[in-house]
Residue, then its C-alpha position, 0 to 999 in steps of 0.5 A: x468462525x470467529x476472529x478478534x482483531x485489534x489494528x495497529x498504525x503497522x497494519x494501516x501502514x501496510x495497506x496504505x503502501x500496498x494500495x499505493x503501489x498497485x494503483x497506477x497515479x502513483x506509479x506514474x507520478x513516481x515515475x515522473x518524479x524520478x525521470x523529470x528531474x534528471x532531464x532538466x539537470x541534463x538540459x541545464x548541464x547541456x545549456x551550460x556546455x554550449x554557452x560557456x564550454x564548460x565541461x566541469x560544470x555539465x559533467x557536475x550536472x550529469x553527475x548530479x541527475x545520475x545520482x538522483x535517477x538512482x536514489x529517487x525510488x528510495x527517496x520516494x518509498x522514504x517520502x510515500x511511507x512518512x506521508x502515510x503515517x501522518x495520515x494515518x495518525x491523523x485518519x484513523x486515531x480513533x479505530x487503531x488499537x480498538x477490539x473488533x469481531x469478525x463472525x463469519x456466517x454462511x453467505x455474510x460477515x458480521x462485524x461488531x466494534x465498540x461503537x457499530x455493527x455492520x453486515x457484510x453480505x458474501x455478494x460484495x466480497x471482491x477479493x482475497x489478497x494475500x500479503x508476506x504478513x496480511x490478508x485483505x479481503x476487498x470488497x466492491x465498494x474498493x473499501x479493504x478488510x485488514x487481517x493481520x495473519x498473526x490475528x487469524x487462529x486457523x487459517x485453513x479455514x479461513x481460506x476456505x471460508x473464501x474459496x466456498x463462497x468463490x471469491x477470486x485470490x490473489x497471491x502477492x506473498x512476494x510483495x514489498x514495499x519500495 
């Protein structure tokens, strides 16, 4: 079996934000993100509230750390996005939109572009992801393989290809980004 792929910045993208939602730094410096700034505007409205009594002025400040606990994840999902696709244009000029061929053999993967060729042995093959509109195939090395299912002519055999060589799957179909 043979795939031709051509990665796009859309293919990049998504990889980027699917790593970065399942890895647990960033969940948490979300996290925090969103839980820091509402506690200090309440701290500072409370503060307020003792010093001057004035109930305008913490109920502002109430206001305020509501609506940023509220917005902070689109926000976040806003700022992660654009600071990917600076990355990206920055990291990967010179492989987005350049031809690849995948040849699958028996226990290997052999990967050929315009300036290398590479074999994969069926040994570092970790996993199998499968996303709304990717598959991506990581291997030990925590470095992923992009198929774009658009790419992918049979992809039955594709699956299958995995499923013989017993490489564990996992089915994130459900996953999106936010």
């Amino acid at each position: 079996m043979k795939i031709h792929l051509q990665l796009t910045n859309k293919d990049y993208l998504t990889y980027q934000l699917y790593t970065s939602s399942k890895t647990l730094s960033h969940k948490k410096k979300r996290m925090r993100g969103r839980v820091i700034i509402p506690i200090l505007f309440l701290i500072l409205g409370s503060l307020l509230l003792i010093t001057t009594t004035n109930k305008i002025a913490f109920f502002i400040y109430l206001a305020i750390a509501l609506i940023w606990f509220i917005l902070h994840p689109y926000y976040s999902a806003w700022l992660y996005k654009n600071h990917f696709k600076k990355h990206i244009r920055e990291t990967y000029k010179n492989r987005v939109d350049k031809p690849a061929e995948l040849t699958f053999l028996n226990d290997s993967v052999e990967i050929t572009d315009e300036s290398s060729e590479t074999k994969l042995k069926s040994t570092e093959f970790q996993e199998l992801i499968e996303l709304p509109e990717y598959y991506f195939l990581k291997l030990k090395s925590d470095v992923s393989i992009i198929f774009p299912k658009t790419q992918i002519s049979n992809p039955l055999e594709f699956l299958n290809y995995f499923e013989n060589l017993q490489v564990s799957f996992k089915d994130e179909s459900n996953w999106k980004w936010s």
